[in-house]
N, CA, C and O atoms as CSV, one atom per row, in Angstrom:
chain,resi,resn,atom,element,x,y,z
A,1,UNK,N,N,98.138,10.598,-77.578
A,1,UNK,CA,C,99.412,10.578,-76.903
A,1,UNK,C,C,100.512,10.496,-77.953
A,1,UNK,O,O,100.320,9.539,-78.704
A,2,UNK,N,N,101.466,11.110,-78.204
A,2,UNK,CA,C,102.666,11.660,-78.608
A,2,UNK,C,C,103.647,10.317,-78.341
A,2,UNK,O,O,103.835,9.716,-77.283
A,3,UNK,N,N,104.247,10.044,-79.783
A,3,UNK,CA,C,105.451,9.010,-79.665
A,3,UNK,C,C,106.445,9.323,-78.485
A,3,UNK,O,O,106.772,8.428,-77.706
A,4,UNK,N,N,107.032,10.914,-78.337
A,4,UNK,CA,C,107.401,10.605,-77.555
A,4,UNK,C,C,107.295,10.306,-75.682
A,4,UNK,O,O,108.079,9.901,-74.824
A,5,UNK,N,N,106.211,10.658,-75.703
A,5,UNK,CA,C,105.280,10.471,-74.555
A,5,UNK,C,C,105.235,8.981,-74.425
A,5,UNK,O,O,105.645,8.614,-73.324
A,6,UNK,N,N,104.915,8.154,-75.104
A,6,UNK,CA,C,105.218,6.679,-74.694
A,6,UNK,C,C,106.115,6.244,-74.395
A,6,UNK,O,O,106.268,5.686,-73.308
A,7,UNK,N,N,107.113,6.385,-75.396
A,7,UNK,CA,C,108.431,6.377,-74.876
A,7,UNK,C,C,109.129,6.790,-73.467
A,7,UNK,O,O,109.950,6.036,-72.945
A,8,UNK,N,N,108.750,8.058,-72.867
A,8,UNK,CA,C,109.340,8.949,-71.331
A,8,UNK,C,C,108.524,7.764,-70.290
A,8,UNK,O,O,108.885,7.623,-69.121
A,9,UNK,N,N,107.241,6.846,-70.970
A,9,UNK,CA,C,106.666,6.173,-69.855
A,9,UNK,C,C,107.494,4.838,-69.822
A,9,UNK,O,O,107.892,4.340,-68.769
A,10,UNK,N,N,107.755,4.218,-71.261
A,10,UNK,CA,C,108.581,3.059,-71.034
A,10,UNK,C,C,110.298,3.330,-70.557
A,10,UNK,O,O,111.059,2.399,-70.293
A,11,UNK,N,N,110.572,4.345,-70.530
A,11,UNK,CA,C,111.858,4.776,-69.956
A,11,UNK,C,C,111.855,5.155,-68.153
A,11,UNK,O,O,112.738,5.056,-67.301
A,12,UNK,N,N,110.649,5.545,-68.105
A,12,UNK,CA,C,109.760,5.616,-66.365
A,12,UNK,C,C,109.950,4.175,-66.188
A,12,UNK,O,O,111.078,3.722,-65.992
A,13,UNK,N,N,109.222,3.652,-66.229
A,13,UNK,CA,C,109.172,1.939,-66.213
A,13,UNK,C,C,110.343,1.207,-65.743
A,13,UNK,O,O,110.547,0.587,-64.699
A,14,UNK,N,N,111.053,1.428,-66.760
A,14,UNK,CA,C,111.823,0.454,-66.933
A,14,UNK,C,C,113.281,0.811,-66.340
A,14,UNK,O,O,114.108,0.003,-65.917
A,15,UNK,N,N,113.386,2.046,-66.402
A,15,UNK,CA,C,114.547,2.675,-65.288
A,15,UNK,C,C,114.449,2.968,-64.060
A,15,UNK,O,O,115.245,3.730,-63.513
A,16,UNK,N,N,113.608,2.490,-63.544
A,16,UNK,CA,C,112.690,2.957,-61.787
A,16,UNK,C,C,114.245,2.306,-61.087
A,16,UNK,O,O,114.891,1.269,-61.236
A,17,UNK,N,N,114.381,3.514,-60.301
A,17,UNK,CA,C,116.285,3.471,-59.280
A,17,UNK,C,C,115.527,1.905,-58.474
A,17,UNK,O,O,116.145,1.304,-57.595
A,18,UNK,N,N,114.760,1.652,-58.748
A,18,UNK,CA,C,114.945,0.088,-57.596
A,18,UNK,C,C,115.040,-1.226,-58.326
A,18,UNK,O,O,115.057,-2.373,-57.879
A,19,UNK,N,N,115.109,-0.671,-59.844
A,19,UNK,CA,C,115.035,-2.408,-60.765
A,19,UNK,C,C,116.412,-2.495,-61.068
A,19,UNK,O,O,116.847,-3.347,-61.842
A,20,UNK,N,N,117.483,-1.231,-60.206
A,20,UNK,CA,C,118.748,-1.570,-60.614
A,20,UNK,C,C,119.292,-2.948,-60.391
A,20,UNK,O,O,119.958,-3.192,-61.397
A,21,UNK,N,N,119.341,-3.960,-59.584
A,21,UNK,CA,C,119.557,-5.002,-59.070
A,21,UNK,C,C,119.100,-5.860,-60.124
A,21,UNK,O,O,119.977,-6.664,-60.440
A,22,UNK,N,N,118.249,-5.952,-60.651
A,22,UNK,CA,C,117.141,-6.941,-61.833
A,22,UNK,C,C,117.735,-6.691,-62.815
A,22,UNK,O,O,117.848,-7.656,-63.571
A,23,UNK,N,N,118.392,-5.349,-63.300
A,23,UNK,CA,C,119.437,-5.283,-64.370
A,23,UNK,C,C,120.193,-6.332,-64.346
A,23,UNK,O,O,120.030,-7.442,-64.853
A,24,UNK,N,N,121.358,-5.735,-63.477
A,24,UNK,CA,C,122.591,-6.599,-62.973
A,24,UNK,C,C,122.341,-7.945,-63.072
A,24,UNK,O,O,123.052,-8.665,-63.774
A,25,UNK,N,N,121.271,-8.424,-62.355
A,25,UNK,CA,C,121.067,-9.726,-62.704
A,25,UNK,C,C,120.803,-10.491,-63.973
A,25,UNK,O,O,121.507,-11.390,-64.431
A,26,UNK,N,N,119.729,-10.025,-64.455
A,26,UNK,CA,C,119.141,-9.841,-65.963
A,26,UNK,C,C,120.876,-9.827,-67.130
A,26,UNK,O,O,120.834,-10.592,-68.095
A,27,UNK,N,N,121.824,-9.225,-66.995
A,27,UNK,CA,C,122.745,-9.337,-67.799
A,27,UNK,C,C,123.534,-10.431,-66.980
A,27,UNK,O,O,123.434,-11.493,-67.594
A,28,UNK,N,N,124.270,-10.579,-65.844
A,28,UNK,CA,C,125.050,-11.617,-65.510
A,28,UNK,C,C,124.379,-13.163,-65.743
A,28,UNK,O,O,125.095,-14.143,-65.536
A,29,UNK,N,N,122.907,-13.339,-66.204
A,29,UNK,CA,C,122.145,-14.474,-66.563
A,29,UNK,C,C,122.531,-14.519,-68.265
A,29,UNK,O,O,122.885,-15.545,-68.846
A,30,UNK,N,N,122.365,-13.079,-68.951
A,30,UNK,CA,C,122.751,-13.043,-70.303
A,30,UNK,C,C,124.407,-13.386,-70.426
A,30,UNK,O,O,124.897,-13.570,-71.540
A,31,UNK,N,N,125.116,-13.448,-69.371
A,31,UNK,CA,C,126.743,-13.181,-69.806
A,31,UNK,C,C,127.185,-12.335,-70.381
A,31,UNK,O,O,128.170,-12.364,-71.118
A,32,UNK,N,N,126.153,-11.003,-69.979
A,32,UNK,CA,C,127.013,-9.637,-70.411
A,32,UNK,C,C,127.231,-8.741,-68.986
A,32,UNK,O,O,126.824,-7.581,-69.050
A,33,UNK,N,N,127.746,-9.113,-67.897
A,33,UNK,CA,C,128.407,-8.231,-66.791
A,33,UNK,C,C,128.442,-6.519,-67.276
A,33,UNK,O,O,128.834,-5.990,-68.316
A,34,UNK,N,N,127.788,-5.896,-65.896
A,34,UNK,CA,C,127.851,-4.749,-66.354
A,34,UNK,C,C,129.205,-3.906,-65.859
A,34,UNK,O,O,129.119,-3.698,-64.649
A,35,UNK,N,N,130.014,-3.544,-66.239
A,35,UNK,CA,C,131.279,-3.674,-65.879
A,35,UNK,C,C,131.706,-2.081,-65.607
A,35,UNK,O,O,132.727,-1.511,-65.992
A,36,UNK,N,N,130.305,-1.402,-64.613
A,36,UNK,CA,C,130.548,-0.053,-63.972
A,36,UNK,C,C,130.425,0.147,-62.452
A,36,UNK,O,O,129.973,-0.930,-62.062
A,37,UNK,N,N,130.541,0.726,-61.683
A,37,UNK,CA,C,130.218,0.631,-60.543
A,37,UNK,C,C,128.879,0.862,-59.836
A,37,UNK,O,O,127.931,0.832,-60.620
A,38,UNK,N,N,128.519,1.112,-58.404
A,38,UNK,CA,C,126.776,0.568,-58.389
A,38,UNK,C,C,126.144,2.301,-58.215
A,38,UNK,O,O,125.044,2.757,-58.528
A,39,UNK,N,N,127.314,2.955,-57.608
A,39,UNK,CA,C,127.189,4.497,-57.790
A,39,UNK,C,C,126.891,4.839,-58.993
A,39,UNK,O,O,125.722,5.131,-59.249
A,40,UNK,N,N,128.047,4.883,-60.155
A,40,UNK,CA,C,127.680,5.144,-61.602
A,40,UNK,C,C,126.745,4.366,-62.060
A,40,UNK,O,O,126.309,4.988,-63.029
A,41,UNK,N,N,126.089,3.264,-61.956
A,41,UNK,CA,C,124.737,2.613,-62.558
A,41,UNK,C,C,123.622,3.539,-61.984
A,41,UNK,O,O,122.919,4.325,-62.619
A,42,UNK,N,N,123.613,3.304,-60.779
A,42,UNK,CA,C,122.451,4.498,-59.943
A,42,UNK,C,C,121.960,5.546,-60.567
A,42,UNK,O,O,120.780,5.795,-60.814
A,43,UNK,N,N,123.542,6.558,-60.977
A,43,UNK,CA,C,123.445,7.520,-61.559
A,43,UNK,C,C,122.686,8.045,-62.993
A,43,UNK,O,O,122.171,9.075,-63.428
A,44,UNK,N,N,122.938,6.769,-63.399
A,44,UNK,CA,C,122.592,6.667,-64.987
A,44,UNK,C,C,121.177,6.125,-64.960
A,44,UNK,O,O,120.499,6.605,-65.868
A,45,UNK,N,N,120.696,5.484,-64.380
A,45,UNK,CA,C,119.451,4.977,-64.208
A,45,UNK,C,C,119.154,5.459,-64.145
A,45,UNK,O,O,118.360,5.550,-65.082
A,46,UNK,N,N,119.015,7.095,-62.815
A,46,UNK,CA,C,118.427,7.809,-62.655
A,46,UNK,C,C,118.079,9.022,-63.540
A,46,UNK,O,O,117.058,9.705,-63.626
A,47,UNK,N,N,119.478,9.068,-64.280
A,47,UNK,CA,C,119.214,10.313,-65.588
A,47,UNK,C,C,118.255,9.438,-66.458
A,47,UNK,O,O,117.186,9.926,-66.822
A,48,UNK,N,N,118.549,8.354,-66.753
A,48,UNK,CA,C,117.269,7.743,-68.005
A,48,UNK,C,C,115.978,8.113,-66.746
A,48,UNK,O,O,115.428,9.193,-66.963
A,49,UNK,N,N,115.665,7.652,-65.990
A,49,UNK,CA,C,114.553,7.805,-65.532
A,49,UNK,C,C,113.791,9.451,-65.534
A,49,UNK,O,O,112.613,9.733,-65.752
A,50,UNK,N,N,114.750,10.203,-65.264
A,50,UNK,CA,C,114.224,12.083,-65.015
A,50,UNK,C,C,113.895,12.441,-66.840
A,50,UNK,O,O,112.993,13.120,-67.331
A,51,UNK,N,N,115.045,11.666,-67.531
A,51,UNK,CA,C,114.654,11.948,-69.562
A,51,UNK,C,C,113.486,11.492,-69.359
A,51,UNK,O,O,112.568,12.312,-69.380
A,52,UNK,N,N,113.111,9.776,-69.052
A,52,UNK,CA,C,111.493,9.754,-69.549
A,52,UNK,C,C,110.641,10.781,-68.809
A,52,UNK,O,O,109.803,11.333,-69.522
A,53,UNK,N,N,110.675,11.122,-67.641
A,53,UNK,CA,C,109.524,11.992,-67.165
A,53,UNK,C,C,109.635,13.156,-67.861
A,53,UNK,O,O,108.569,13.487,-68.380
A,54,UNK,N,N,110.642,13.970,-68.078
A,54,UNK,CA,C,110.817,15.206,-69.141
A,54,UNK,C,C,109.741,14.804,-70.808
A,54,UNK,O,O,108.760,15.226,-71.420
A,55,UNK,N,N,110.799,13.719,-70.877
A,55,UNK,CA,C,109.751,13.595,-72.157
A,55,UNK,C,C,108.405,13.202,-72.112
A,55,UNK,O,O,107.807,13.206,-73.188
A,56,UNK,N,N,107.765,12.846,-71.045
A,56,UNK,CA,C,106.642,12.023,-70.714
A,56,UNK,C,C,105.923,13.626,-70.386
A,56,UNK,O,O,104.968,13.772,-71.148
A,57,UNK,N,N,106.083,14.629,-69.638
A,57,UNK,CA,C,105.406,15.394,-68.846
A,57,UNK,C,C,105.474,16.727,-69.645
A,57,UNK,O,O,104.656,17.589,-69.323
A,58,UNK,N,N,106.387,17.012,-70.691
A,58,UNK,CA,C,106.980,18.315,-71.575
A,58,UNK,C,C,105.774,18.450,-72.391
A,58,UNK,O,O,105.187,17.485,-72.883
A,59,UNK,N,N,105.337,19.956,-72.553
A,59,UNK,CA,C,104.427,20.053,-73.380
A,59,UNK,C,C,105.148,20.065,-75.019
A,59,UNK,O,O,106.230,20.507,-75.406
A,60,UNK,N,N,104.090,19.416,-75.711
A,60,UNK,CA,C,103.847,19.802,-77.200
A,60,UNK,C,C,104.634,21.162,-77.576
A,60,UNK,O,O,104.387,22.205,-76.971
A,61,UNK,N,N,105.743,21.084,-78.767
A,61,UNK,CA,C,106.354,22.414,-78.992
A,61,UNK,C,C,105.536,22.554,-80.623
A,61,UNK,O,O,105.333,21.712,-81.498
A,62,UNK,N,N,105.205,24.015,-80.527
A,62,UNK,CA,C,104.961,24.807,-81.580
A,62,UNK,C,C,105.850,24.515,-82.664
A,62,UNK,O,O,106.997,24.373,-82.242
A,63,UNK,N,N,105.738,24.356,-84.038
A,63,UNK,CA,C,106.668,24.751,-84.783
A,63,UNK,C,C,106.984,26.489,-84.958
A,63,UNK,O,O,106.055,27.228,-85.285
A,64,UNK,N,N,107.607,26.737,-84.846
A,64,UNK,CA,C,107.671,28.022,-85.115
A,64,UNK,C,C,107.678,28.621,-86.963
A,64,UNK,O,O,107.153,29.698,-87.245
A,65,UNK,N,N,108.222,27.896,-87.849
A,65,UNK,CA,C,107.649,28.002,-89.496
A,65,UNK,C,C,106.248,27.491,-89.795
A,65,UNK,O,O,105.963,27.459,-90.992
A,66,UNK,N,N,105.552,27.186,-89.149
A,66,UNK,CA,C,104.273,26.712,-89.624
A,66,UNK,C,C,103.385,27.607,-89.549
A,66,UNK,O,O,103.649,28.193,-88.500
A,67,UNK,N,N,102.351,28.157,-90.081
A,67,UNK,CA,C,101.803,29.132,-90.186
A,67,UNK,C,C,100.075,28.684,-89.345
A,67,UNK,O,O,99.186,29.532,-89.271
């Protein structure tokens, strides 16, 4: 398995659209407020989440100079 293949799974994981709430919480316990709205968090969660599956599910690229 491919570095970045682990990575698209801990970005799966850990951005799943329903741990948005556990964020929020998780920083207002740290005293760092996330200071966007719950639409734009959603949003963004959800793009990290679709990157890890891209990177998690994308095949292996050829180099194209390698012989």
């Amino acid at each position: 398995m491919l570095l970045r293949q682990r990575l698209g799974i801990v970005l799966i994981i850990i951005f799943l659209p329903i741990n948005g709430p556990l964020w929020r919480m998780l920083a207002e316990i740290a005293g760092l407020p996330i200071n966007i709205g719950e639409v734009s968090f959603f949003i963004l969660s959800l793009f990290l989440f679709i990157l890890g599956g891209i990177m998690t599910f994308s095949p292996k690229l050829k180099n194209p100079f390698q012989e």
